[in-house]
Residue, then its C-alpha position, 0 to 999 in steps of 0.5 A: x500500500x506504501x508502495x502504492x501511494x509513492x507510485x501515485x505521488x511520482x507519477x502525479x508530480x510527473x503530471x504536474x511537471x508535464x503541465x509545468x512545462x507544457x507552456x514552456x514546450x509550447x514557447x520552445x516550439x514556436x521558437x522556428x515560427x519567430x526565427x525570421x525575426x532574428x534575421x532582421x538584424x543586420x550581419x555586418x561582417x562580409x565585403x560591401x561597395x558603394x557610393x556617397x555624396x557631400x559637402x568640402x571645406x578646404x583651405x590653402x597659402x599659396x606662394x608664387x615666385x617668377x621671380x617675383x612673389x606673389x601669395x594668396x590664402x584661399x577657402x575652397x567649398x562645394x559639392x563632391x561625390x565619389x564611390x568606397x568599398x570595403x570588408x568589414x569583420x564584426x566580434x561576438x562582442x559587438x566589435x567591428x574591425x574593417x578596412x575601406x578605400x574610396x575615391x571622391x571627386x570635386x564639383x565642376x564649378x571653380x568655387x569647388x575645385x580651385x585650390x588657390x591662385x596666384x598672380x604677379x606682373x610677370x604670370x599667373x598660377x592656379x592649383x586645381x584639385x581633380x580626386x582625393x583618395x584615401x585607404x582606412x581602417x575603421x574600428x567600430x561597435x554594433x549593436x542590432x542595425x546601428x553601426x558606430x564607428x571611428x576611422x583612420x588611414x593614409x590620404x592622397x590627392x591628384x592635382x594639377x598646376x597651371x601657369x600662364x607667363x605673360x604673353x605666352x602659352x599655358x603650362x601644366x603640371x601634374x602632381x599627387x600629395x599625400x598625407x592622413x586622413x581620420x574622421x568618424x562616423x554612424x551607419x544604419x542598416x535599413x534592408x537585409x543587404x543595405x545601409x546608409x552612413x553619415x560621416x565626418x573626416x578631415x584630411x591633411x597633406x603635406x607641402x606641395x613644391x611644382x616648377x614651371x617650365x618658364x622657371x616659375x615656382x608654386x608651392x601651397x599647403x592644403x587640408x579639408x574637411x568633408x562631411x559626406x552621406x554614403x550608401x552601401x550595398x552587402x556583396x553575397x560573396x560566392x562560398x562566404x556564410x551570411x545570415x541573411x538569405x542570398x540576394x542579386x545586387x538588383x534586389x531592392x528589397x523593398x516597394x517604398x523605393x528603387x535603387x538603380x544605375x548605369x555607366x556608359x563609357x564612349x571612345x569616339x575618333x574621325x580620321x583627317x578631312x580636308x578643309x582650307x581653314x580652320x575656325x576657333x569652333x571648328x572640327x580639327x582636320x586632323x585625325x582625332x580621338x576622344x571618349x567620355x565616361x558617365x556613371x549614374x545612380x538613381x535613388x527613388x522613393x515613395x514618400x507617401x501616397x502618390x507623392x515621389x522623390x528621385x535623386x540622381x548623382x552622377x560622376x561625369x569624364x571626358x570630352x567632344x571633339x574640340x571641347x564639343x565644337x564643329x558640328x550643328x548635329x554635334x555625333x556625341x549626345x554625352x559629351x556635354x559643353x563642360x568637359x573634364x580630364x577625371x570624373x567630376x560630381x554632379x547633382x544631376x536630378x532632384x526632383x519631387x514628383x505628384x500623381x493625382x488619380x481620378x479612377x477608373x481603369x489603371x495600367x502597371x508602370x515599369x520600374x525604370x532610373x526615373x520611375x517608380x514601379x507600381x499600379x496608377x490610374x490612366x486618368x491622372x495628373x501628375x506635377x513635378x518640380x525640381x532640378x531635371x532635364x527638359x527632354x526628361x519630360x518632353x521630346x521623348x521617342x522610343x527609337x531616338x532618345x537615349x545616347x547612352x542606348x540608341x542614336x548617339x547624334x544630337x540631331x536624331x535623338x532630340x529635335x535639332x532646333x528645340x532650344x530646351x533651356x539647360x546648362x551645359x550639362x544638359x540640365x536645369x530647373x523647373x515645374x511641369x504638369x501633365x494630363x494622361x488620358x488613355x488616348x492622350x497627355x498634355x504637359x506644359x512647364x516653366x523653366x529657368x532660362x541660362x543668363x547668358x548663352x551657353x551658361x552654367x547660371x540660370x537667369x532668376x527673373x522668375x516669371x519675367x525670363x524662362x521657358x515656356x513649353x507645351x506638347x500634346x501627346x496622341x497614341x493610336x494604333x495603325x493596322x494593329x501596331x501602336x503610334x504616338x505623335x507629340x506636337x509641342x511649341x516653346x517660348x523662350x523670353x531670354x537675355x540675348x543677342x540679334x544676329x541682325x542687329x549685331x550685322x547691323x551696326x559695323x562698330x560692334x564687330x560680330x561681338x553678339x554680346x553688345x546687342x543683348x537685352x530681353x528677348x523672345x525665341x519661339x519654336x515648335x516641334x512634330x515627333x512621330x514613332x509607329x511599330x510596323x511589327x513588334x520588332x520593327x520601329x520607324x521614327x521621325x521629326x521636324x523642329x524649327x525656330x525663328x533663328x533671329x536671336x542667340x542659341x542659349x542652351x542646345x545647338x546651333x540648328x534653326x530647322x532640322x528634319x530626321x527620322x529612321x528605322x530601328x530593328x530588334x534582332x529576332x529574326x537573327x535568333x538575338x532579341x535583345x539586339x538593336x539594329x537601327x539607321x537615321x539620318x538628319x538634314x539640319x539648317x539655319x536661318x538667313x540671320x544666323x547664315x550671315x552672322x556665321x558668314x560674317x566670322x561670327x560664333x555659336x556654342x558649337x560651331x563658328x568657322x571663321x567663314x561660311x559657304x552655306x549648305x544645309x548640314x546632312x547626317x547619317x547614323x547606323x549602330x548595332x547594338x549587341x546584348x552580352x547579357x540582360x544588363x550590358x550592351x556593345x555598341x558599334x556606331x559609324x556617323x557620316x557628317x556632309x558640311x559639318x557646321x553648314x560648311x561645305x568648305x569642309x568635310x565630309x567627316x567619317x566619325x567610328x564610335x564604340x559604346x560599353x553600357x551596363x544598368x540595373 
């Protein structure tokens, strides 16, 4: 019986012990359901590439001895933009060790990348700097998906020296600095594989002593502080554990924002021509090779229902021929009007964009560098303002509008006489709004005009100076296959100069800038695409303008007509190749004949003398897919009286074309 009842009391305490841990067995089990919460902290140990942006502080003292002496301190501020990577190997305690390198490059305005200057009676001197570099170790503390962090390591800076003697040419010399750089900073994690950063650094280095080749001596001193924002991508290295699942770098990991970009690398060369003379704005007659480089990142995000914003920094290199002169149809869209020997940092896009919906039937817009993915209503208004291209928004086609994809000459891929307001990057300020309907869209916008011709400065006499473009936009369907034709007209109310009044009045010479005050420019444009299969596109278009006053912001064209074929590779067994050919006739204005005729200039043409013909281009690319991300390209250009002149030319222009985006 005792025996009984302690059989009873363990097998009840077992029981109980049984319910006890029944809960805790129930919490045990729902242990695998709550592990992708432990996912979400962010593992910071692995490689990682990236790119930021920010703002410089620098100063300099400057001594120039020719053999007379001159000093200057300096203060040198701006804009800069550059790319890092790095590994980083985090401790169970929370410790970070890593190791980083990054490059940054300056601003293209003076205000940023003019270190000091220096003159006396005999010559002057500048001191620019094009990248500063630099190799770190960071050594930091993790918790969760905050990262804290000190940093420090070895610097160094490219620069060059610049000196011209009174009366004679410009002297260049080519120089690297060295020195330290520390700094701190804070970086988050906000997806599985992306972070962004704020950080500090300041960078010293050591003296710098050039000698010219007239004999003058420089030497100066430099240090800056930069406080930068970065971001930064996880690299899933092949056979490298990681606690977060495998993800390709085009992921973004989220429907509230998009990261994209792309780089196209340009090299672009024409053989001799033959041609009597030779004007400041002319092609050189001379075998000539140049290229030009642009990298971009294009960072979107949904801010709230319907409301958008996208920025787009970019690093831009390279050159046109003759500092892209000598052509009204000028055969390199991206060699923009400011050229530069290394990448320089620009804030291209920063736009906020607003889509009001009025219902109804809805259509899926495409993820892409300056759209968001996402459903929206056919009937809709959309506003956008900030700091963007004209052609962004208005003068699209599908066969003829992206250098960095198809046509390369700026009288195919855009309408030739449309003197869109810009800087000489191709871009500007401004508002637009836009009523889509299925059948339809109307867009208008206002755009700060340049204040003078071909300028980085935007003229702010809002309301009183600007832009003013209208384009209506109808679809239809031809025998099956979709068509669009945008008719579009602008007004420009700018500061400018008469090419008549300049000829005119004998005593101003064919100096256009003594006939300048407020003037009116106004011009249309007809742009027609139609599919003839789903492989087969034909495109063209017609622009004109009034020609009496200055180009201030494209090219030297007052009419233009062109249009071409575009074929994808099917039929071939490569689909996402590209086969296309075009052709151009560009002209000018009796006005701007005489001016040109007379030894005056434009901003891309100007050959001291004139004998008139209308400007005729022809293009044909094969674009070759290597994968769903990059493209080879081959472009053969044939140019007939190159800047209206029949005196010179023809000029054959052979192009090749690397693209990659994601």
């Amino acid at each position: 019986m005792r025996s009984h009842r302690h059989q009873l009391r363990r097998t009840a305490a077992a029981i109980t012990a049984g319910v006890l841990a029944f809960p805790a067995a129930c919490r045990a089990a729902d242990l695998p359901l709550k592990a992708p919460a432990l996912k979400a902290v962010y593992d910071w140990t692995g490689f990682y590439i990236g790119a930021h942006v920010g703002v410089t502080r620098g100063t300099s003292s400057a001594t120039l001895t020719d053999p007379t002496i001159a000093t200057d301190n300096n203060v040198f501020t701006g804009a800069t933009g550059g790319v890092q990577a790095g590994y980083n190997w985090r401790l169970n305690s929370g410790l970070l060790l890593g190791l980083e390198g990054d490059i940054s490059f300056p601003n293209y305005l003076p205000s940023n990348h003019v270190v000091s200057s220096a003159a006396t009676a005999l010559s002057s001197a500048e001191e620019r700097w094009d990248y500063v570099a630099s190799l770190r170790a960071r050594l930091g503390y993790s918790t969760g998906n905050w990262l804290f962090y000190a940093t420090g390591g070895a610097a160094f800076a490219g620069e060059r020296f610049l000196s011209t003697p009174t009366g004679g040419n410009e002297e260049k010399v080519l120089n690297t600095r060295f020195g330290w750089i520390a700094g701190g900073g804070v970086e988050y994690a906000f997806a599985s594989h992306w972070s962004a950063r704020l950080e500090y650094l300041y960078s010293k280095f050591e003296h710098a002593n050039v000698t010219f080749a007239s004999g003058g001596q420089y030497s100066s001193s430099m240090d800056f502080q930069s406080l930068r924002i970065g971001l930064n991508r996880k690299i899933d290295w092949p056979g490298m554990p990681s606690y977060n699942p495998k993800s390709d770098i085009t992921d973004t990991e989220s429907s509230r924002w998009e990261i994209h970009g792309q780089s196209t690398f340009l090299p672009q060369g024409h053989p001799s021509f033959s041609a009597p003379y030779t004007g400041p704005n002319s092609l050189t007659t001379s075998p000539d090779l140049q290229e030009t480089w642009s990298n971009s990142l294009y960072l979107n995000a949904r801010l709230w229902d319907g409301g958008e914003v996208y920025f787009n920094p970019e690093l831009l290199q390279g050159f046109g021929f003759n500092n892209t002169t000598g052509a009204g149809g000028f055969p390199n869209g991206e060699a923009q009007k400011s050229g530069f020997p290394y990448p320089h940092f620009n804030a291209s896009r920063l736009f906020v964009r607003q889509t009001f919906g009025f219902g109804g039937e809805q259509e899926e817009l495409a993820s892409g560098q300056l759209q968001l993915a996402g459903k929206a209503d056919i009937s809709r208004l959309t506003l956008q303002v900030g700091k963007f291209s004209v052609v962004d928004v208005f003068d699209g086609n599908a066969y003829a509008h992206d250098p960095r994809k198809d046509f390369m000459n700026w009288s195919i891929w855009a309408s030739g006489a449309f003197d869109y307001a810009a800087d000489k990057l191709g871009l500007g300020y401004g508002a637009t709004a836009e009523l889509n309907q299925k059948q339809w869209a109307l867009r208008a916008g206002y755009f700060l005009m340049d204040a003078v011709s071909n300028s980085n400065n935007f003229d702010m006499n809002i309301g009183r100076r600007g832009e003013y473009v209208v384009e209506l936009e109808t679809r239809y369907s031809l025998f099956g296959q979709p068509g669009k034709l945008r008719t579009l007209g602008f007004v420009n109310s700018d500061f400018s100069g008469s090419y008549r009044e300049t000829l005119d009045n004998p005593a101003f010479g064919v100096d256009i800038t003594q006939t300048r005050r407020g003037r009116l420019k106004y011009g249309y444009a007809l742009n027609l695409e139609q599919a003839v299969t789903d492989d087969i596109g034909v495109f063209g278009r017609w622009s004109w303008n009034d020609g009496r006053n200055e180009i201030m912001a494209f090219t030297d064209i007052d009419r233009s007509l062109s249009g071409g074929v575009s074929v994808k590779g099917t039929k071939w067994g490569r689909p996402d190749d590209v086969v296309a050919i075009a052709g151009a006739v560009n002209g000018l204005s009796q006005d701007h004949r005489d001016f040109l005729a007379a030894g005056g200039l434009g901003p891309l043409i100007g050959d001291g003398a004139l004998n008139y013909r209308n400007e005729r281009v022809l293009e044909i690319y094969y674009a070759y897919a290597l994968n769903k991300a990059l493209t080879l390209t081959a472009d053969y250009q044939l140019i007939v009286n190159p800047a209206y002149n029949a005196d010179r030319g023809p000029v054959s222009v052979f192009s090749g074309r690397l693209h990659g985006e994601f």
